[in-house]
N, C-alpha and C positions, 0 to 999 in steps of 0.2 A: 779818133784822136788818141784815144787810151793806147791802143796796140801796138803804135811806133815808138815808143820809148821802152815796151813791155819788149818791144823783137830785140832793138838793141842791148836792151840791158844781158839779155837771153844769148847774144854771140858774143858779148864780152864773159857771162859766164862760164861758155863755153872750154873754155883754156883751161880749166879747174879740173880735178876728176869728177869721172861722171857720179858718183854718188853722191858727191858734194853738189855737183850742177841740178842732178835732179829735190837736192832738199834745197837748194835758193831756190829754183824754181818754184817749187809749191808754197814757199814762202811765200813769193811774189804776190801770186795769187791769191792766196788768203789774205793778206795783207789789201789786196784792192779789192777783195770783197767785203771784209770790214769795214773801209772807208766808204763804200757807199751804198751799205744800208740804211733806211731800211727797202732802199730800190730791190725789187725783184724781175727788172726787164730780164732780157733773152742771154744781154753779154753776162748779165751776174749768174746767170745758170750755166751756160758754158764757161766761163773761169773756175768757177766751182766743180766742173769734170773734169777741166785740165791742174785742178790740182789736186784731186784725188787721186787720179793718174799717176803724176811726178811722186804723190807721197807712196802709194805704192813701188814706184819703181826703185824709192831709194831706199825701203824698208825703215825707213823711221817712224815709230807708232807714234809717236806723238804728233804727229804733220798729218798721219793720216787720221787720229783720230780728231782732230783740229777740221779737216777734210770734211767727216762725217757730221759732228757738232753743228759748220755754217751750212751746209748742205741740210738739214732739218732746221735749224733756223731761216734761211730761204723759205721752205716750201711752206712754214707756218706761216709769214709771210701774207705769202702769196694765198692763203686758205684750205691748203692738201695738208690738212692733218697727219690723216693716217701715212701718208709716205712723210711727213715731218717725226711720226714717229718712228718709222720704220728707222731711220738714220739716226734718230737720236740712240734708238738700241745699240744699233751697229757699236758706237761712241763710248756707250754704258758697258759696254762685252771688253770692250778693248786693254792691254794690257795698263794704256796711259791712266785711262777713268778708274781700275781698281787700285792704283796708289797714291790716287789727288779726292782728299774728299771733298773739295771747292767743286772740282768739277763733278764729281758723284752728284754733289748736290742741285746744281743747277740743271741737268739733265735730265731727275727725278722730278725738280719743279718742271721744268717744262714738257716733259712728258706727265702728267697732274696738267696742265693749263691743256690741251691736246685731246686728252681724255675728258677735260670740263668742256672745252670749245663741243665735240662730237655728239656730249650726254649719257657720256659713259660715267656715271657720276660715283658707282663703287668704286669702278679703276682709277679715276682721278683722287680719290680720296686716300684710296691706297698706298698712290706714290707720292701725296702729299706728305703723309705722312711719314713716310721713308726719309724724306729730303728733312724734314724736320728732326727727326732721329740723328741724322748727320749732324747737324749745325749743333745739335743740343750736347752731343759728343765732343765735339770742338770747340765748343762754347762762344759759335758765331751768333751772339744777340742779332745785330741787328740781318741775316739771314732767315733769323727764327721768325724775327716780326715779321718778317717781307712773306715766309710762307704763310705764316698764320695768318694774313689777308684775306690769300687764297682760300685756307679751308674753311675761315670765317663767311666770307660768301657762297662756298659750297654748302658748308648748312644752313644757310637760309633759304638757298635753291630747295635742299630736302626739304625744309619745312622744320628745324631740328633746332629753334630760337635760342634756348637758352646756350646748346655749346658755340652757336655762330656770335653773340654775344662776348662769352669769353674770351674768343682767340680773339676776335676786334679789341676788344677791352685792354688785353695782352699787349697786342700789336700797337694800340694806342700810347700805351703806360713808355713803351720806348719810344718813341716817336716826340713825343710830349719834351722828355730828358734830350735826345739829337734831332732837332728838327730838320724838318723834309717834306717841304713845302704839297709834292706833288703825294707822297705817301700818307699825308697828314689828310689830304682836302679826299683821297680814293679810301682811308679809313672812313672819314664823316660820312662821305655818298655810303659807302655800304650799312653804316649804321643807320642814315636814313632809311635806305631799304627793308630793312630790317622792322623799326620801327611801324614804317609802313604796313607791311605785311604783318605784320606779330599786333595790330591795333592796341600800341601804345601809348602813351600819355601824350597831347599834342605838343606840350613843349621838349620836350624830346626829339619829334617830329621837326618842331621850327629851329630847333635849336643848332642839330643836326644837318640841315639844308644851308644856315646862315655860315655855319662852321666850312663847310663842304663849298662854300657859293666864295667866299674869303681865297681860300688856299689856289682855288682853281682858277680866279680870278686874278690872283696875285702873278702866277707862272703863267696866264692864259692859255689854259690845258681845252679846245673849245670841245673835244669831243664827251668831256669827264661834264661839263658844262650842259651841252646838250640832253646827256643822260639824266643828269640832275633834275632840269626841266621838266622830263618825262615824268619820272619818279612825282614829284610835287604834283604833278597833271595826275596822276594814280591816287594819288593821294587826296585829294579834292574830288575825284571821282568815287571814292570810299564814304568818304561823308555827304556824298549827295549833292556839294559845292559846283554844279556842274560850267556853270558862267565860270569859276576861276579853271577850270578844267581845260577851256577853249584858251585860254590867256596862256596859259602855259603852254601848251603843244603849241600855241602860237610863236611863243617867245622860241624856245625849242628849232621848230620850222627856218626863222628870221636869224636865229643864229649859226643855225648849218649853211643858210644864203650867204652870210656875211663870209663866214667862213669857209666856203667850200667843202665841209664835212655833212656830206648826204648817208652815211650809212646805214642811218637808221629813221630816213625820212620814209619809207614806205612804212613802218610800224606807224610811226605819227598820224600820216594822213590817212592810214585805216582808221586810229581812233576818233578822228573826227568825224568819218565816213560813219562809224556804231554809234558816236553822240548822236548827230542829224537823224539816223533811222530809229535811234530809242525817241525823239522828237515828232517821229513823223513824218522830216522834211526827207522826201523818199529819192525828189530829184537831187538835191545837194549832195546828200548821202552816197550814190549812183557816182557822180562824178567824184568825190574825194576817192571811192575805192578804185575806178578807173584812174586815177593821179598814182595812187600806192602803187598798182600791177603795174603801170609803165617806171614807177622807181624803182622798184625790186626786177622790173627783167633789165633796166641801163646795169643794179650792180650787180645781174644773176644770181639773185636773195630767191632759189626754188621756192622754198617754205613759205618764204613772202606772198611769192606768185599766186603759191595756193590759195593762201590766205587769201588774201584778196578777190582773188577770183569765186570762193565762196561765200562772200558777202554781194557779190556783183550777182551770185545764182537767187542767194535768197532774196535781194530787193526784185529782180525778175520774176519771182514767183510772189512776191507782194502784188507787186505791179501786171502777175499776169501776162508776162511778155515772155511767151517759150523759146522765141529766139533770144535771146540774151540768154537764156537760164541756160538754153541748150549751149548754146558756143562755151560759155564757162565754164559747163561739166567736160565737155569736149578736153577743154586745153589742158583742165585740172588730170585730165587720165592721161594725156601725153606729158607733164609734168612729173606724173605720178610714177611713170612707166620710167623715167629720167632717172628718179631718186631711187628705185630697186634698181637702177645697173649703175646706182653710184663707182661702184667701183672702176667698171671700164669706161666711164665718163671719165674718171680721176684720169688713168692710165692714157687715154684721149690727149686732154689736156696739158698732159707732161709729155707726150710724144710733140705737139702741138709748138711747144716751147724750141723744143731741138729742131724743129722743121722753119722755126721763123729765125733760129741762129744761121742755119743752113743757107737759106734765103737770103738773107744781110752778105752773107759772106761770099756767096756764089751769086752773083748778079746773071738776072737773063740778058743773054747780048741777042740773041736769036728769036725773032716775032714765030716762029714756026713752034718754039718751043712754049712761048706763051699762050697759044691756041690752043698745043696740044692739052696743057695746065687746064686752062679754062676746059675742053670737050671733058678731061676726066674729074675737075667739078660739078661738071653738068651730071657728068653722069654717076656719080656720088647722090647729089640732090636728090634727083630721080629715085635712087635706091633708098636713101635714107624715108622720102617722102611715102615710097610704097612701103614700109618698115614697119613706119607709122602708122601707117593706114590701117594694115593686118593686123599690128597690134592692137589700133584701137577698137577693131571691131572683135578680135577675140575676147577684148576684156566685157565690151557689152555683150558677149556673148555669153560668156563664162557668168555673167554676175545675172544676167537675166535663167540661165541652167539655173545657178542656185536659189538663187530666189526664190525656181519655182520646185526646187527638192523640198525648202525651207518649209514651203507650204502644205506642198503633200505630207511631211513630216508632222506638222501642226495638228493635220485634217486627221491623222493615224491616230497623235497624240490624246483630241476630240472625242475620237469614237471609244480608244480604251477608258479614257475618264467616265465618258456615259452608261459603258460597260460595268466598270469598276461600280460606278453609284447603283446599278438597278442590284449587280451583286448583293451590295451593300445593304441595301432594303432589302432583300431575299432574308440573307441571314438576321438582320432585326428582326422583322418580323415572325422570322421563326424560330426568335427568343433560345437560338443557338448556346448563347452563356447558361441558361440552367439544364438544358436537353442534352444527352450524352446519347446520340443516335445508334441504335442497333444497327448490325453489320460493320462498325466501323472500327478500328485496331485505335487501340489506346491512345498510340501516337496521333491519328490524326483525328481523334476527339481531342487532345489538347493541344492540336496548331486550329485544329476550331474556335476554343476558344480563347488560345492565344489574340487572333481576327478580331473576335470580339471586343474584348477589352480595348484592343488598340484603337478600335475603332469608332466605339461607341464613346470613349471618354480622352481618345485623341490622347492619348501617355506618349505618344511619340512627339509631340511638340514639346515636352519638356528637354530641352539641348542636354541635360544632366542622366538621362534615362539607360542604366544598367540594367544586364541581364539578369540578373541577380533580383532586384523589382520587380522583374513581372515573374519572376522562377515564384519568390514569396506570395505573390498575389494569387498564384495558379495553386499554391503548395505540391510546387514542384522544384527541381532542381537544377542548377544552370548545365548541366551534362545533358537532361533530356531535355532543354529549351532548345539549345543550342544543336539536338540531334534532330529535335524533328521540325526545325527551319528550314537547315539543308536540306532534309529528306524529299518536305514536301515547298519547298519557294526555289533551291537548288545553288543555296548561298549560303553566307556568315550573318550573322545577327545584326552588324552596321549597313549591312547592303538590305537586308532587311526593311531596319524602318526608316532609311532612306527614300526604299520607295514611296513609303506611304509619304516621307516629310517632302518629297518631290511633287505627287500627287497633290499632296495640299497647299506648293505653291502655286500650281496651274490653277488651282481654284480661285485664288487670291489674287491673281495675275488678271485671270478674268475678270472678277467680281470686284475689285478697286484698281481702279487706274490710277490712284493717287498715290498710293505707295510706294514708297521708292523700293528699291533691291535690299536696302540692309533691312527693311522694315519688314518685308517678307521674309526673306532668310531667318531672323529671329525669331519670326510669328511662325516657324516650320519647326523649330529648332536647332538651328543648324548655328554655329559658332563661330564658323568664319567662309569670305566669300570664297574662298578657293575651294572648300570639302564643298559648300553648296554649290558653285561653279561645274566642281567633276563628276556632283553626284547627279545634278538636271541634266549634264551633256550624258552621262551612261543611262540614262534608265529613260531619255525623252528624244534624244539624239539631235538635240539643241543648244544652243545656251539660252540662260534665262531674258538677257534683252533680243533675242533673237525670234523667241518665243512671243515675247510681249510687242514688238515690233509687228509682225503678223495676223497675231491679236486687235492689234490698235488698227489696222488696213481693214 
């Protein structure tokens, strides 16, 4: 119906000059894509080309940059981030966006919301702050508050309480003075959040929910509603409260029915599905995650799928049932395989769109052409399923290969430790620290009992241990510690008593399974998990849970 009054409008334009005709025209356009957002069917992505188009053709930046703005607005939408930001740049580059700082700033936020949607949470934070920096220039309060929402919930995401606190606080203080019913009730929820997470004072807590439950209730915002629920269900799950735990992802559930807002019904009925199996009830449990995996594949929630489907593997190995555990690992690696070619999934998807506008617009009149359609589905299918297949079996092949490097690696790692220890007793026993053996050069009577020392009284687990310490201990000097390390280990003095602080994670690896990684790493010496990370992968050709994983088999 849209396009008969868009054609007409379009031959009366016509009598204009063409530069004039092609900026009405892209007006048009933008203009009916505005009005019916936030739809992102097939005709609002086609209007959206033909009037990127027209603003091209008539060289006005502002049409075109107008062009690229709803054109990432669309694809956000729609859930294509990354090609939502890809267009919002375009937008940002453009001559229009560097002499309007409204639109600087909007742009900046929503590339920030783009980068928060993905989990790019430095880049989202980056151009939060940017867009902030505008507003604060310009002296747009209430844009400041709207962003400081945003980075208000980005630190809570980090885990970084007290700055996500202030910007809410900030954002609040305006908000308070010009009320805004729906910004008012998405500040409380986040401060509940917040709250939550930061194990706050409970009236805080309730305070914050009643606050948040008012504003959302008043605009009836149900998806802000829903979340709410959640939240409170986390919340009661934290203190143990687990009977109010079910009443909320109930109410939750009962309210996305009411209202048709499913989006985040597969999170819900997984948590029921981990209640039930922390209970025991193994069959209820079973079916609430099979309820999730068919929510999350109706709204193509991947992550969801996953999810789900590894709680469906581990009741299957409660329960002892290979077939289920097996089918789950199955789908989870085709899943899996999905999410590394995000990309050309995305690209798929966006081709997908222009092929169903095509389709609308060209009707088959021809059953011969229909058939031929359907043979070259068929034989898509075909292709896509054998795809699949070789994928799936390279990746059990590839993870079954390493697996068993993993081990061999271990078994190497094994015999040098056992090696290392009889060493060890050798030179104990041959009371090495006072004996300065004939035939031996200077140098390697003092990486002798350099050995010793480190070994007998373990100086290497102190994380603070300079060369200079054992130069003193030796009454030597750090020039010849340091020369006859090299000489005789064929390194620097950190790579040095790494080995040994490596070596005496394996031990401790072995000999306490209870230990977590920081509690070894400390008990070695080591400072932090990244030097102990790259110093176990070079001297073990492992990592440390990779190590202990092998270990535990």
């Amino acid at each position: 119906m849209l396009k008969y009054p868009i054609l007409i409008i379009l031959i009366l334009l016509s009598l204009q000059s063409p530069a004039q005709n092609w900026q009405d025209s892209s007006s048009l356009y933008l203009n009916s894509i505005k009005n019916n957002l936030p739809s992102t069917d097939s005709i609002q992505f086609l209007t959206a080309e033909k009037a990127e188009q027209f603003a091209q053709k008539s060289g006005n930046d502002s049409l075109l940059c107008m062009s690229w703005y709803l054109r990432g607005v669309l694809y956000y939408y729609k859930g294509y981030h990354q090609a939502s930001n890809s267009y919002y740049f375009k937008a940002l580059h453009s001559p229009e966006a560097v002499n309007e700082p409204n639109l600087q700033y909007r742009l900046l936020n929503n590339i920030g919301i783009n980068y928060d949607m993905l989990g790019e949470y430095n880049k989202s934070l980056s151009y939060y702050q940017k867009a902030l920096e505008i507003e604060q220039k310009t002296e747009n309060t209430e844009g400041m508050a709207q962003v400081r929402i945003n980075i208000g919930r980005l630190y809570r995401v980090t885990k970084d309480y007290k700055k996500s606190h202030k910007n809410l606080m900030l954002a609040l203080e305006y908000y308070k003075k010009n009320p805004n019913d729906y910004y008012l009730g998405l500040i409380y929820q986040n401060l509940n959040s917040l709250y939550i997470d930061s194990f706050s004072d409970k009236n805080e807590i309730t305070s914050s929910f009643k606050q948040a439950l008012y504003f959302y209730e008043k605009i009836g915002y149900s998806r802000g509603l829903t979340e709410l629920f959640h939240n409170q269900g986390d919340y009661f799950r934290n203190t143990g409260q687990i009977d109010s735990v079910y009443i909320y992802i109930e109410k939750a559930l009962n309210f996305n029915e009411k209202h048709k807002t499913h989006d985040n019904n597969a999170q819900l009925l997984l948590d029921l599905a981990n209640l039930h199996y922390n209970k025991g009830a193994l069959i209820k449990a079973l079916q609430y995650a099979h309820e999730s995996y068919q929510s999350a594949e109706e709204k193509k929630q991947i992550h969801q799928q996953i999810n789900a489907l590894q709680k469906i593997a581990e009741i299957g190995l409660k329960n002892n049932d290979t077939r289920t555990v097996f089918d789950a690992l199955s789908r989870i690696n085709i899943l899996q395989d999905s999410l590394f070619r995000e990309d050309k999934t995305q690209a798929f998807a966006e081709m997908s769109i222009l092929y169903d506008v095509k389709e609308k617009n060209n009707k088959i009149e021809k059953q011969e052409l229909v058939i031929k359609n359907q043979r070259i589905r068929e034989s898509l299918l075909w292709l896509v399923s054998i795809f699949l297949g070789i994928s799936l079996i390279s990746v059990l092949l590839f993870l079954r290969f390493r697996h068993n490097k993993l081990r061999q690696l271990y078994q190497k790692n094994i015999e040098l430790l056992e090696e290392h220890e009889k060493n060890l007793h050798y030179r104990l026993s041959d009371n090495i620290t006072t004996i300065i053996k004939e035939g031996q050069s200077e140098e390697e009577n003092l990486f002798n009992r350099l050995q010793s020392i480190l070994e007998e009284e373990k100086l290497f687990t102190n994380s603070r241990l300079q060369i200079n310490d054992l130069a003193e201990r030796l009454s030597s000097n750090q020039k010849y510690i340091s020369r006859t390390i090299n000489q005789n280990f064929g390194s620097n003095f950190n790579d040095y008593l790494n080995s040994y602080r490596v070596d005496e994670a394996k031990k401790l690896i072995l000999a306490h399974k209870h230990l977590s990684v920081d509690q070894i790493m400390h008990n070695c010496g080591f400072r932090s998990r990244s030097t102990f990370a790259a110093a176990f992968k070079k001297f073990s050709g492992m990592t440390p849970g990779e190590f202990r994983k092998i270990a535990d088999e």
